[in-house]
FIFIZA-18783 format. One line per 8 residues: number of its first residue (from 1); for each residue x, y, z of C-alpha. Coordinates in steps of 0.02 Angstrom, whole numbers, plus 50000, padded with zeros to 5 digits. Example, Ala and Ser with C-alpha at 12.3 -4.5 7.8 and 13.67 -1.06 7.14 Angstrom:
2
1> 50615,49775,50390 ~ 50684,49947,50357
***
This chain:
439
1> 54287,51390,49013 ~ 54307,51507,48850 ~ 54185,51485,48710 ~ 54325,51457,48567 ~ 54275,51247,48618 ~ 54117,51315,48498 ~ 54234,51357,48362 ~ 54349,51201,48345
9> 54291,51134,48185 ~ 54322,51180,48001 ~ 54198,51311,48033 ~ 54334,51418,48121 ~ 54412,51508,47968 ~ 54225,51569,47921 ~ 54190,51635,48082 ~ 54346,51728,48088
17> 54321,51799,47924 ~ 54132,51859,47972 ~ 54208,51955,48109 ~ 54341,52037,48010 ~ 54207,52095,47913 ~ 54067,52159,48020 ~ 54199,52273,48105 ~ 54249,52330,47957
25> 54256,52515,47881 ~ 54186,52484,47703 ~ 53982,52482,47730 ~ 53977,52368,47585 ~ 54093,52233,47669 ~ 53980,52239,47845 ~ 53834,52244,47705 ~ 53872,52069,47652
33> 53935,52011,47820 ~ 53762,52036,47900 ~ 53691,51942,47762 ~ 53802,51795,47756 ~ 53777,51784,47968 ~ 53597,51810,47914 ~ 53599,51641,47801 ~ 53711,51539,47918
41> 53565,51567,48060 ~ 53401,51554,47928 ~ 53504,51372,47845 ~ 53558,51327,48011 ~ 53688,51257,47933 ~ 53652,51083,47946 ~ 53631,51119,48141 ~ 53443,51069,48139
49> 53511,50890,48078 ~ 53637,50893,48208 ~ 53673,50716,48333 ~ 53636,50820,48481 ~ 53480,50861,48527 ~ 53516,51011,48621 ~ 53594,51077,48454 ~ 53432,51040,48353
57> 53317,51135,48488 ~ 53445,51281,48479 ~ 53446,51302,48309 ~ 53257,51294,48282 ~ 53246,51410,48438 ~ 53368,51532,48381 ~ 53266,51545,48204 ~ 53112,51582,48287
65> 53199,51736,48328 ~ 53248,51814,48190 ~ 53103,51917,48149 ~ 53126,51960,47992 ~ 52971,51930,47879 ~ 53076,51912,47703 ~ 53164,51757,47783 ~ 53019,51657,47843
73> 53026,51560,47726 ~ 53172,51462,47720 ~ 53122,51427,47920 ~ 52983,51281,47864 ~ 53097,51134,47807 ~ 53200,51147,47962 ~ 53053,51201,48068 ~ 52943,51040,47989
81> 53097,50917,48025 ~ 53125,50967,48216 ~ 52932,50970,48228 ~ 52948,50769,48181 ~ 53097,50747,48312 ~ 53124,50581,48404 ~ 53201,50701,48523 ~ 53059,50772,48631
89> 53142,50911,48685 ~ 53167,50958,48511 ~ 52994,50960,48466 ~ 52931,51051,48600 ~ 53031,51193,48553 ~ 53000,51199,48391 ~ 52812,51199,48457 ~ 52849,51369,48523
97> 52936,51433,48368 ~ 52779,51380,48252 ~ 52669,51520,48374 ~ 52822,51631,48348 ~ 52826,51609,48152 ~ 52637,51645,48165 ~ 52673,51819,48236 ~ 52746,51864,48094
105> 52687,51775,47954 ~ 52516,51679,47975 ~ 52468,51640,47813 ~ 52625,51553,47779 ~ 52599,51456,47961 ~ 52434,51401,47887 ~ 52466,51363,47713 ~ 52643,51254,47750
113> 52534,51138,47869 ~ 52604,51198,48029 ~ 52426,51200,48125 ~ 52398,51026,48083 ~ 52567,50971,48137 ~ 52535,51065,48294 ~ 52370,51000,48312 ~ 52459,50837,48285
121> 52583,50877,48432 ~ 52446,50867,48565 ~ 52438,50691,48534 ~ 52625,50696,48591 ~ 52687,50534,48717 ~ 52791,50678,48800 ~ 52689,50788,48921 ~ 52782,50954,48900
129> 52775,50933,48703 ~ 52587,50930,48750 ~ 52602,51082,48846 ~ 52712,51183,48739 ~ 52583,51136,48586 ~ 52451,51196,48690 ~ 52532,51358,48733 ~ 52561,51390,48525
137> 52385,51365,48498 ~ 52333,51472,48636 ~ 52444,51609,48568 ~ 52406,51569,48402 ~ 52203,51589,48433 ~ 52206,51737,48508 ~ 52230,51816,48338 ~ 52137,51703,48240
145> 52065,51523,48276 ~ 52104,51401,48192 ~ 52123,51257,48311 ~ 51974,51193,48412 ~ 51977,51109,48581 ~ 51865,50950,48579 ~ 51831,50803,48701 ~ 51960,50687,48632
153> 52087,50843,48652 ~ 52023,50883,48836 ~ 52047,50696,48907 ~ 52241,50711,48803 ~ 52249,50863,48908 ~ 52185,50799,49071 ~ 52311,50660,49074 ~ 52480,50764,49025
161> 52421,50868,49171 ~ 52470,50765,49303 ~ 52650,50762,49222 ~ 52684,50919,49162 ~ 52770,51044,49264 ~ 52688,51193,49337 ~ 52715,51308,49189 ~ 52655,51181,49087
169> 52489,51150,49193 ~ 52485,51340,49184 ~ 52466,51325,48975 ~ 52361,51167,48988 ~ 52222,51234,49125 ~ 52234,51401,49025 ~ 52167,51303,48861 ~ 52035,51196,48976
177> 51957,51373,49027 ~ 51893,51409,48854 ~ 51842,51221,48813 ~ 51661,51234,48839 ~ 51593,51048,48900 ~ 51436,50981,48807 ~ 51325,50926,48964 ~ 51328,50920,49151
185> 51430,50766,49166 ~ 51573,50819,49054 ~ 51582,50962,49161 ~ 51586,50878,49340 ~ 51712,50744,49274 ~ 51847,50902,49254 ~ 51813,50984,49403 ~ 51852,50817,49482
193> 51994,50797,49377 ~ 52074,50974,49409 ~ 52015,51013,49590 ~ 52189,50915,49659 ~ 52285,51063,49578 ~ 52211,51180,49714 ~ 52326,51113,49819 ~ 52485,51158,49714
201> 52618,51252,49793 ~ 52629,51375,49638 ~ 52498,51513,49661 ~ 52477,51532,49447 ~ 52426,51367,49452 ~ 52308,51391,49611 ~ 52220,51535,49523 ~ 52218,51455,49327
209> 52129,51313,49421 ~ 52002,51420,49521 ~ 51975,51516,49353 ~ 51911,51335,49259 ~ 51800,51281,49419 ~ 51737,51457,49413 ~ 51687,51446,49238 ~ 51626,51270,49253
217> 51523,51317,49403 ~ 51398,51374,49324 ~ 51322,51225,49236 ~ 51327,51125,49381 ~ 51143,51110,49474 ~ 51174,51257,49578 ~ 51104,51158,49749 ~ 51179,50994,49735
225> 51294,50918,49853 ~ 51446,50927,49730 ~ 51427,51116,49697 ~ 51428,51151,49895 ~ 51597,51016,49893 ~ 51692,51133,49771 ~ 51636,51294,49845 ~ 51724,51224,50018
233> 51870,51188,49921 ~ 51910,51330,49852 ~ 51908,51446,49975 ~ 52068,51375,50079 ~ 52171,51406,49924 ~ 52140,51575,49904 ~ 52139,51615,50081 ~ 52339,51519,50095
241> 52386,51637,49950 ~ 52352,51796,50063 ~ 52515,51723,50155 ~ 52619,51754,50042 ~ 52733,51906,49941 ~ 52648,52031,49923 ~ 52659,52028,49737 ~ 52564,51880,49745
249> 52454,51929,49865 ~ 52397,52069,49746 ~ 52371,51979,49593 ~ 52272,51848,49713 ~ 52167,51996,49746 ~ 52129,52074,49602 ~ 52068,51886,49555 ~ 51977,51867,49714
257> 51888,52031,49668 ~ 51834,51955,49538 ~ 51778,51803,49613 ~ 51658,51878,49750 ~ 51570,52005,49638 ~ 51510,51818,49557 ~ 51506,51706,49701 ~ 51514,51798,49855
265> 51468,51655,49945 ~ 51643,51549,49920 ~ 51724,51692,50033 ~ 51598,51735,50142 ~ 51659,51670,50307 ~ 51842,51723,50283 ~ 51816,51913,50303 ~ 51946,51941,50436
273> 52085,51888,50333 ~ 52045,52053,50226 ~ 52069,52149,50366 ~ 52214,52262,50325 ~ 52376,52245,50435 ~ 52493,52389,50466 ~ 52655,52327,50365 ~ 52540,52295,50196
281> 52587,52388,50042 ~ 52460,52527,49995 ~ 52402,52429,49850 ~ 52364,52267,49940 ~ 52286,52404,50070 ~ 52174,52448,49937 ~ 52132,52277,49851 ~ 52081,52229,50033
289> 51956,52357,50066 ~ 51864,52329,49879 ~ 51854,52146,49942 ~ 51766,52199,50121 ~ 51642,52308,50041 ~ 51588,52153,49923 ~ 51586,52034,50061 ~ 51521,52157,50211
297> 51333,52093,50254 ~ 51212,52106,50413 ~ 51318,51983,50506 ~ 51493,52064,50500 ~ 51433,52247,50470 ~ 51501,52264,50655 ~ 51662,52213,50619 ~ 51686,52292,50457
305> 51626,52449,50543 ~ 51734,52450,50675 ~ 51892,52417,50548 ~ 51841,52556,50440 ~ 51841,52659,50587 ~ 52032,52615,50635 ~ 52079,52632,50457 ~ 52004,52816,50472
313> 52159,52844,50575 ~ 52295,52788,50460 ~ 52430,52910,50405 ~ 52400,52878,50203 ~ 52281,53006,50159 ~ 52208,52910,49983 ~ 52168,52748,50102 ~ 52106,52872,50228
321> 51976,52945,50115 ~ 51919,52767,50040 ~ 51897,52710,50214 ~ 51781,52844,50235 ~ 51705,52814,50068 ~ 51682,52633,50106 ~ 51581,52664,50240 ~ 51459,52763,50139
329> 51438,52620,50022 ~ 51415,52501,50149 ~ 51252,52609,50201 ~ 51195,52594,50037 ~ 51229,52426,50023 ~ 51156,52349,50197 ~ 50988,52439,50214 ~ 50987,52395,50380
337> 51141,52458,50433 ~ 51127,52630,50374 ~ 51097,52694,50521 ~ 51252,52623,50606 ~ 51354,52693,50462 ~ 51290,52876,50442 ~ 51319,52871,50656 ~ 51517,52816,50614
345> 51537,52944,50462 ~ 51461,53093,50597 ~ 51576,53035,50719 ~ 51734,53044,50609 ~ 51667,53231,50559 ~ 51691,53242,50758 ~ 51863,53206,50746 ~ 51919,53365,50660
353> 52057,53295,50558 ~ 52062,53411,50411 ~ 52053,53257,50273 ~ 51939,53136,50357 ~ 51801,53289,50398 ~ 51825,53323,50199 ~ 51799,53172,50153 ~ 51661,53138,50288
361> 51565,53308,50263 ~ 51584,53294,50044 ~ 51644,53169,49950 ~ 51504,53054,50052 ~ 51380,53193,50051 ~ 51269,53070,49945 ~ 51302,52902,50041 ~ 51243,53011,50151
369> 51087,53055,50104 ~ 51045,52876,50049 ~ 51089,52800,50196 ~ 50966,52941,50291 ~ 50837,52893,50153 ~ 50880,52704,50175 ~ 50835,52745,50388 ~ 50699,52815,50332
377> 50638,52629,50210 ~ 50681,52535,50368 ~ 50554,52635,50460 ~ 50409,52636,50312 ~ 50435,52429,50284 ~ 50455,52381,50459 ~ 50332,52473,50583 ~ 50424,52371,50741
385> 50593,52475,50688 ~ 50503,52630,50651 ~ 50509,52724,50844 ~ 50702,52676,50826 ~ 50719,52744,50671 ~ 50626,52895,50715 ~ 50754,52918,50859 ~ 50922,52911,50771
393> 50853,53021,50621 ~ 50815,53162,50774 ~ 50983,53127,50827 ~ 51061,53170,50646 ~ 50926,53342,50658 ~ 51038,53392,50825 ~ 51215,53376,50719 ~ 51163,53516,50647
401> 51263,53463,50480 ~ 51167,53560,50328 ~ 51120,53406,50228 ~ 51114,53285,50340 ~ 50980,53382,50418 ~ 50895,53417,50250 ~ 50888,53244,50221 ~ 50815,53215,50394
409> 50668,53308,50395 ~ 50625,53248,50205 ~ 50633,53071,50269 ~ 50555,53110,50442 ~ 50406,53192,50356 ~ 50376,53014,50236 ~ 50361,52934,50406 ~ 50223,53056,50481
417> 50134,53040,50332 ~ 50151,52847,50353 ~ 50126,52837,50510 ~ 50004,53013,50560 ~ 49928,52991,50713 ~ 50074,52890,50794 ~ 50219,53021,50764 ~ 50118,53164,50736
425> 50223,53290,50848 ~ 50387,53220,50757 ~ 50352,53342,50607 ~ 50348,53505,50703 ~ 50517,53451,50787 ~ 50602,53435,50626 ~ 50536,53585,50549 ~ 50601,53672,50688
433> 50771,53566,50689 ~ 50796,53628,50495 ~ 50777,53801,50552 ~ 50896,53804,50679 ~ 51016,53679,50575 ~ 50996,53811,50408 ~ 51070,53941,50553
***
């Protein structure tokens, strides 16, 4: 099908004309052309009180784009008119071109009523006029704001919700996170209200959802029953969105990132599905490895260990060397694990693979000291670990590595003076271990 079924009407002869016109030679003919296609789109041309609905909406949508600040103007009566459509569809278009208008020209937006009629929109019967009205304001309040979100809006909000389709939940749970509730109970009553959507098949709505309970969270008693409901629930989400693309499973990372260096606790018994596989793209590689640093504690430092290790081995040198790194922080991190980690990062120095020993040997030169120092804490605060201690930080004398041994025999002497009469020979050992490791 050809589009001359658009030009059928008395309107033909015009359109013809325009065209002769704009390809014309004379600059002063195209001159005037351009304006007089310029004035047929700005009018409309009636098209905004057109039978069809589908007409209206196009018209209003095609002036939002013309952005072209001199012509504004003669956007409002149309604009206003499809605004008060008995066509929904209509006004939630125009919705979006009142947010587009206010792009260019705000104080027009403002003084021709348009945030009150927008306002009025979120009142709307239809529940993507809702969201569409909500978007506009969004958009509209990140420059300036000018519309405020109150109870009576939120419960309007709450109900379109269940009705609206995912890109519309999208806008509406995207308003909800900056609505801040008044009390306790105003703030349980959404999380009840939104918690379903975890369970959407669209991962932006997944994540908008986790972002309101997130901010909510907080005033909620922090040991009550409900709290340690919602923290269950929103771990399965998050954790099914690590199945997917891996476009998605990105930008579900960088938001879980987020989410543990807060609440650490929602995600702290899923740390093997941060384990990296061998297919994953280098920056879901990396996402993953942030997120087992936050989450490594005592109880897993075994596992994450052992991981890091492996990942050691991996052909890309950048993960490689973060691997490494990681393994640093986790000393620094888990006190008590220090001496695990400094054992794995003298072990990969054993390897001799140019890159890891770098890495290993320099760039964790101070993990490694404060993991040696943090050996040397664990010994000081708890005299039951102290002979152990003792042991491994002899071991890291006989390595022989510069500043590991340094380190050593600084800690080692902290624990004679600690502890004199019980490891008094320990201090002539390590004097004579930083000799023979200076050599």
């Amino acid at each position: 099908m050809t589009d001359s079924k658009y030009f059928t009407t008395t309107k033909k002869g015009e359109i013809f004309e325009l065209k002769t016109e704009l390809n014309s030679e004379k600059k002063e003919k195209k001159r005037e052309a351009v304006k007089k296609v310029i004035a047929s789109m700005t009018v409309g041309k009636d098209d905004c009180e057109d039978p069809n609905p589908l007409i209206r909406a196009l018209a209003v949508r095609t002036m939002g784009c013309i952005r072209v600040d001199k012509i504004t103007e003669y956007l409002c009566e149309p604009l206003r008119k499809c605004m008060k459509d008995e066509d929904p569809y209509v006004r939630k278009t125009a919705a979006i071109c009142v947010a587009k208008l206010h792009d260019i020209n705000p104080t027009l937006v403002e003084d021709q009523g348009f945030v009150e009629l927008l306002n009025d929109l979120l009142s709307d019967a239809n529940p993507m006029v809702v969201a569409n009205a909500v978007a506009a304001i969004t958009e509209i309040n990140e420059i300036r704001p000018l519309i405020e979100i109150n109870l009576q809006t939120v419960n309007k909000l709450l109900t379109a919700l269940n009705e609206c389709t995912e890109w519309g939940q999208v806008f509406i749970l995207d308003a909800l996170s900056n609505y801040q509730p008044k009390d306790e109970r105003e703030a349980q009553n959404i999380c009840e209200r939104i918690s379903p959507r975890l369970a959407h098949a669209n991962a932006a709505v997944v994540l908008s959802t986790v972002k309101v309970l997130m901010k909510l969270i907080h005033m909620l008693p922090e040991n009550s029953d409900f709290v340690a409901q919602l923290i269950k629930k929103l771990a399965p989400p998050m954790v099914t969105l690590l199945s997917a693309e891996p476009e998605i499973q990105y930008v579900a990372l960088r938001n879980i990132n987020l989410i543990v260096q807060k609440r650490p606790d929602i995600l702290k018994q899923e740390m093997k599905v941060f384990f990296v596989k061998y297919n994953d793209p280098i920056y879901v590689k990396m996402e993953k490895l942030d997120i087992m640093i936050r989450l490594a504690q005592q109880s897993n430092i075994a596992q994450v260990l052992s991981e890091l290790k492996e990942y050691a081995a991996e052909v890309d040198v950048d993960f490689v060397r973060k691997a490494v790194r990681a393994i640093g922080r986790c000393a620094i991190k888990i006190e008590q694990s220090a001496e695990r980690c400094v054992t794995t990062l003298l072990e990969l120095i054993q390897t001799k693979v140019n890159y890891v020993v770098q890495e290993a040997a320099e760039v964790d030169v101070d993990f490694v000291r404060k993991a040696v120092r943090a050996i040397g804490r664990c010994a000081i605060k708890i005299e039951q670990s102290a002979e152990r201690c003792v042991t491994t930080l002899l071991e890291l004398i006989q390595t022989k590595v510069n500043y590991v041994v340094q380190e050593a025999v600084v800690v080692i002497k902290d624990i004679f003076r600690k502890y004199p009469n019980k490891y008094e020979g320990i201090f002539f050992y390590s004097s004579a271990g930083l000799v023979n490791g200076g050599n």
